[in-house]
C-alpha positions as CSV (number, residue, x, y, z in Angstrom):
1,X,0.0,0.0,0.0
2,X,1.5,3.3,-1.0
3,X,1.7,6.1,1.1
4,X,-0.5,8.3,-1.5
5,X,-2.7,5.2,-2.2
6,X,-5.1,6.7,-0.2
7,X,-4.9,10.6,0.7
8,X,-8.3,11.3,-2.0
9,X,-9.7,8.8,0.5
10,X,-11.8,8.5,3.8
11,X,-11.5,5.6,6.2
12,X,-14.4,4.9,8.3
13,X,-14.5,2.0,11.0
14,X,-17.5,0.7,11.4
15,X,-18.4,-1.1,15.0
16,X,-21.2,-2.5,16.6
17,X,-21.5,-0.5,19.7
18,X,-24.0,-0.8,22.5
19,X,-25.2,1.6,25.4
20,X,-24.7,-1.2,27.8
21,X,-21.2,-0.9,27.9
22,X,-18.8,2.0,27.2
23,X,-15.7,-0.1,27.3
24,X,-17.2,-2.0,23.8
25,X,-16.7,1.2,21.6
26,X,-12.8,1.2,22.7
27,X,-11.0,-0.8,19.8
28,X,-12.8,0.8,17.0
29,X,-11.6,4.2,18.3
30,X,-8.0,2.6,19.2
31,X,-7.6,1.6,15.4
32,X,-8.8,4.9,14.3
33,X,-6.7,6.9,15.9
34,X,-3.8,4.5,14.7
35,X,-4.8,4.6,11.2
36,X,-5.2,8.5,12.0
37,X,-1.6,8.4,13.4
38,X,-0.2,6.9,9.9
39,X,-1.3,9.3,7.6
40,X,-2.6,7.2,4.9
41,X,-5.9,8.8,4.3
42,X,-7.4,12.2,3.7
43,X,-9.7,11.4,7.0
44,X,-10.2,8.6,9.4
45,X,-13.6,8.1,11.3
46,X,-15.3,5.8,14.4
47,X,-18.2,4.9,14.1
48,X,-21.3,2.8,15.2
49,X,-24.2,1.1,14.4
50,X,-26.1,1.6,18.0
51,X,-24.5,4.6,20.0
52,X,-22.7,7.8,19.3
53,X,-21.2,9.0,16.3
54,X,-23.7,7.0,14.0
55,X,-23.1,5.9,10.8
56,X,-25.7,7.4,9.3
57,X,-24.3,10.9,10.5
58,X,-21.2,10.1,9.8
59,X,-21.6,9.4,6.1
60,X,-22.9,13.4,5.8
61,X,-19.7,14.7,6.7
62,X,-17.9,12.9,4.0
63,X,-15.9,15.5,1.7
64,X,-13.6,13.1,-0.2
65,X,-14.3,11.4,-3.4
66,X,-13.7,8.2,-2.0
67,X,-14.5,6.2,1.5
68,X,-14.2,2.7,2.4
69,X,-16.0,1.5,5.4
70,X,-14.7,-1.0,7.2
71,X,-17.0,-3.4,9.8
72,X,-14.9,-3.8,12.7
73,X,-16.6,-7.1,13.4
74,X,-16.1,-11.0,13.3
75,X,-18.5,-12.3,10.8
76,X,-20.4,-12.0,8.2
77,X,-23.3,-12.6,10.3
78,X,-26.5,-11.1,10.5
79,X,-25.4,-7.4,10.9
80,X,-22.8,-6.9,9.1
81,X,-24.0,-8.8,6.1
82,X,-27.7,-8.0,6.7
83,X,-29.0,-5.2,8.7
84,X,-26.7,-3.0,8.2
85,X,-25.9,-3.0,4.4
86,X,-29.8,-3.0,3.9
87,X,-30.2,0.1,5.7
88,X,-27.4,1.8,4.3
89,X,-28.2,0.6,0.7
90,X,-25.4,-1.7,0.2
91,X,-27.8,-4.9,-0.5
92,X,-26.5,-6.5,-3.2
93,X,-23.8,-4.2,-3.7
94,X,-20.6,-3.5,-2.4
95,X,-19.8,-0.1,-3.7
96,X,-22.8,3.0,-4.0
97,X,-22.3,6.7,-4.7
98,X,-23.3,8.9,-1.5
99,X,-23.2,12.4,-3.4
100,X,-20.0,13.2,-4.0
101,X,-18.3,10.1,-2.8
102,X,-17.7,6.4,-3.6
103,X,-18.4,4.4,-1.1
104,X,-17.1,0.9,-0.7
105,X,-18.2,-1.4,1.9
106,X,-15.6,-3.4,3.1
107,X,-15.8,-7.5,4.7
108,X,-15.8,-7.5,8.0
109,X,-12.0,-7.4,9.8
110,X,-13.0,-11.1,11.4
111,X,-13.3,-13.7,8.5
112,X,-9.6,-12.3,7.3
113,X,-7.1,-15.2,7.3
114,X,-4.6,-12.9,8.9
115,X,-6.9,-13.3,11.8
116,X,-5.3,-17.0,12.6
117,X,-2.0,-15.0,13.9
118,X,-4.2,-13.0,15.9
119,X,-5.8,-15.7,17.6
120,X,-2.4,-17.7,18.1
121,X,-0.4,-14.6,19.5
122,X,-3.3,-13.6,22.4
123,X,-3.2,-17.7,23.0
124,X,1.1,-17.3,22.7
125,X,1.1,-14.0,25.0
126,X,-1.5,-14.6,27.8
127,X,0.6,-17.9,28.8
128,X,3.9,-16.4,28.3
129,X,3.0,-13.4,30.7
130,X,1.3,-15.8,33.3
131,X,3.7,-18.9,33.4
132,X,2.8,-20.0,37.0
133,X,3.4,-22.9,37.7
134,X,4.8,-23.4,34.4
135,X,4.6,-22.0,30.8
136,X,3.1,-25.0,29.0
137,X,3.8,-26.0,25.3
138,X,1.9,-25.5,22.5
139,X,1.5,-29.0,21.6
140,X,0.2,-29.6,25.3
141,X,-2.6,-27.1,25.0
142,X,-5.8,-27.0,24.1
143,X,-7.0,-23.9,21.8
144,X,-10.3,-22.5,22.4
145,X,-11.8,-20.4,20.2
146,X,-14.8,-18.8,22.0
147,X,-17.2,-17.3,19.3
148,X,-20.6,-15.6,20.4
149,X,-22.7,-17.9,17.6
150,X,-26.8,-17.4,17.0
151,X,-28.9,-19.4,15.3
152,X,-30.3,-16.6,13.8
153,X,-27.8,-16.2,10.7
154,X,-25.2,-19.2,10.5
155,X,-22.2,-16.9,9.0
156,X,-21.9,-16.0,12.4
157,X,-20.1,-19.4,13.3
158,X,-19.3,-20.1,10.3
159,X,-16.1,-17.0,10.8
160,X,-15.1,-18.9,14.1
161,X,-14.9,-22.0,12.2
162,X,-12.7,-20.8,9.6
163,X,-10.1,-19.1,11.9
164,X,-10.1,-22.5,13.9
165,X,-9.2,-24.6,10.7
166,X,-7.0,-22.0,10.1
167,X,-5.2,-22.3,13.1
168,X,-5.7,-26.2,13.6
169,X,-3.4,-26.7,10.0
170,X,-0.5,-25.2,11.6
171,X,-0.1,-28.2,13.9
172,X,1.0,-26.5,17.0
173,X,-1.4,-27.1,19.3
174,X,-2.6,-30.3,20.8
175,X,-6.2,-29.4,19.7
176,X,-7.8,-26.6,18.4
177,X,-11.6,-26.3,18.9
178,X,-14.2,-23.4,18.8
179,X,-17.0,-23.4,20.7
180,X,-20.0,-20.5,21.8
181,X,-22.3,-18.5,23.8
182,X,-25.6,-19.6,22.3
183,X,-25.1,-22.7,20.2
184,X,-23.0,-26.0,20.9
185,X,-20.6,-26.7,21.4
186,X,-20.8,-24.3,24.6
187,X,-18.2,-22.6,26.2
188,X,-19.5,-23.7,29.8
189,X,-18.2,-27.6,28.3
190,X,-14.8,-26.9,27.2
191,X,-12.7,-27.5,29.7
192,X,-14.5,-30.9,30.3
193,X,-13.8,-31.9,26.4
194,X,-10.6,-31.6,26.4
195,X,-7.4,-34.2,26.5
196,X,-5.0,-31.7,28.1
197,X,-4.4,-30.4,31.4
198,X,-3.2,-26.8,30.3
199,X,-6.4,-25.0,28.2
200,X,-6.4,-21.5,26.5
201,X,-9.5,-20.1,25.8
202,X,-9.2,-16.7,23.4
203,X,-12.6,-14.6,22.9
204,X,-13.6,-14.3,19.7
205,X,-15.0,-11.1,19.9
206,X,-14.2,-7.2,18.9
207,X,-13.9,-5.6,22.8
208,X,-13.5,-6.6,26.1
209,X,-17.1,-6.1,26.9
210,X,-19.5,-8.1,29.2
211,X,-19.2,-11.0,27.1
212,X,-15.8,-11.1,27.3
213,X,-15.2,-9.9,30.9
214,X,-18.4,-10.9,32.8
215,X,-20.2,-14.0,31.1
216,X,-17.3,-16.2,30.1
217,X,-15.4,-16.0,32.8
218,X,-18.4,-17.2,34.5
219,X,-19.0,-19.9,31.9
220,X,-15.6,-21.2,32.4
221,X,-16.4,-21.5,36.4
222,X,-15.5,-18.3,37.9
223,X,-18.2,-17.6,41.1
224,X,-20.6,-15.4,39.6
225,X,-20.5,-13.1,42.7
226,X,-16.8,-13.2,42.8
227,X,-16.6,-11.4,38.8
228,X,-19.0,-9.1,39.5
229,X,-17.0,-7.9,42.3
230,X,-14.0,-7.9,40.5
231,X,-15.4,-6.1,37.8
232,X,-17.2,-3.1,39.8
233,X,-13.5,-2.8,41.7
234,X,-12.1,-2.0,38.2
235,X,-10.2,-5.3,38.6
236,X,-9.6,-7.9,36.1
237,X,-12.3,-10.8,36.1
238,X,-10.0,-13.7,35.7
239,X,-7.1,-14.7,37.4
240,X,-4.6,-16.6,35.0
241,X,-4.2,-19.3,35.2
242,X,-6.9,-20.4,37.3
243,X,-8.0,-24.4,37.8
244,X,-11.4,-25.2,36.6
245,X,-13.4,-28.0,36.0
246,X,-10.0,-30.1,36.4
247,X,-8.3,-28.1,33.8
248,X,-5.2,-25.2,33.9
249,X,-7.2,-22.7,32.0
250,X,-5.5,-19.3,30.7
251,X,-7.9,-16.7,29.1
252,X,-6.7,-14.2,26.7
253,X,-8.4,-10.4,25.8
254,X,-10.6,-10.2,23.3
255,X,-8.9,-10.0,20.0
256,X,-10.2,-7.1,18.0
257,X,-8.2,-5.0,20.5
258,X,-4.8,-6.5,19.3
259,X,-2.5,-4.1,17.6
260,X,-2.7,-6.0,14.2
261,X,-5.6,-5.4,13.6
262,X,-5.0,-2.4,12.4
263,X,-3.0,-4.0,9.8
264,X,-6.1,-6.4,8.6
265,X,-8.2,-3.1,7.9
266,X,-5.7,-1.6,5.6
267,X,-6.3,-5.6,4.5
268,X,-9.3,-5.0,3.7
269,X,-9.0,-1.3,2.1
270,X,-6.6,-2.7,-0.2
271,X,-9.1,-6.1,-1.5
272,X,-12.3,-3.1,-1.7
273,X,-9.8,-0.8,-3.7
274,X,-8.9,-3.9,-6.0
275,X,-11.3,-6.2,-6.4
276,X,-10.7,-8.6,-9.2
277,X,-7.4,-9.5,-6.8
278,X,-9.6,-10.0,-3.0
């Protein structure tokens, strides 16, 4: 990507957002200001489907010829490949002329393939950093991949699936499995499924919101009373490694707020900007 690839252009990072929780806005507005940081294009934007700044308000302020809009999200599931390109008249369509600008809307940062190395450095660095009593080996750990999963669109698995094939062919890890919030396998049966000791469990998901900080550490057999606790202190909500249900079990952040993923949305600028080679 050249350094004036982009500077007719205007980024904008599209998240999910929610009013339940501030802290699940963070990572889009972490990569913005990154991307901001870089230079690369005329303008770089947050924004969200269902708080403050809105997409729909956002797209008015455009000035550039040219914007690509990026879902910072891990599927293709029902909003990112549904709702929201229906409402902003994407159906069909990947590109559409606001005005003055081109829009083109972008896949979603999660169903990248780059996303594998994401998953396998938050398992690598959460056992490194807490090695007590020991550091274990890849080969005797088991990898879970812990997706949200609805049965309302089945794309929404379907991204959790493909990162854990990914990351299952590179044969480092004594197994690799994904499993969910709402559909089997569950996340509250992992530890019991598995053959090693020493489990990882890495979140699947975009922030470190309530899913990620309240309802699977309680899944994986943290007292309910003791997270919530934890949580209102402002401390974190798992202690790693921590032995449940007979297992070692390390749990990672979430990993839309790893650094690369910056990378994987100039990924997927550069596929919208050149289609005939995504």
């Amino acid at each position: 990507m050249s350094a004036g690839q982009f500077l007719d252009a205007t980024l904008i990072l599209l998240g999910h957002g929610t009013t339940l929780n501030e802290s699940s806005q963070l990572p889009v507005w972490q990569h913005a200001e990154e991307l901001r940081r870089r230079g690369i294009f005329a303008a770089v934007h947050p924004a969200f489907w269902k708080q403050t700044p809105q997409i729909h308000s956002v797209l008015t302020t455009i000035k550039s010829p040219r914007a690509f809009l990026v879902p910072v999200m891990t599927s293709e599931g029902y909003f990112a490949n549904q709702v929201i390109p229906q409402a902003l008249g994407f159906a069909g369509r990947t590109t559409r002329q606001m005005d003055r600008t081109l829009v083109h809307y972008c896949h979603p940062v999660g169903t990248h393939p780059r996303m594998a190395r994401v998953l396998v450095s938050r398992a690598t660095e959460v056992v490194a950093r807490f090695p007590f009593p020991y550091a274990p080996k890849p080969h005797n750990l088991t990898l879970f991949i812990a997706g949200h999963g609805t049965p309302r669109h089945p794309q929404s698995r379907h991204a959790v699936e493909f990162q854990a094939n990914l990351v299952r062919a590179l044969n480092w890890y004594a197994e690799v499995r994904d499993v969910y919030l709402d559909e089997a396998p569950y996340i509250k049966d992992c530890q019991q499924s598995a053959s090693t000791r020493a489990v990882v469990v890495v979140p699947f998901f975009i922030s470190d919101g309530l899913h990620v900080v309240e309802d699977i550490p309680v899944l994986l057999g943290e007292p309910e009373r003791l997270v919530k606790e934890r949580l209102a202190a402002g401390q974190p909500t798992w202690r790693n490694p921590s032995e449940k249900h007979g297992k070692l079990t390390w749990y990672a952040p979430a990993v839309g707020t790893a650094p690369e993923l910056s990378e994987i949305i100039l990924e997927r600028v550069r596929e919208a900007d050149t289609p005939d080679k995504a």
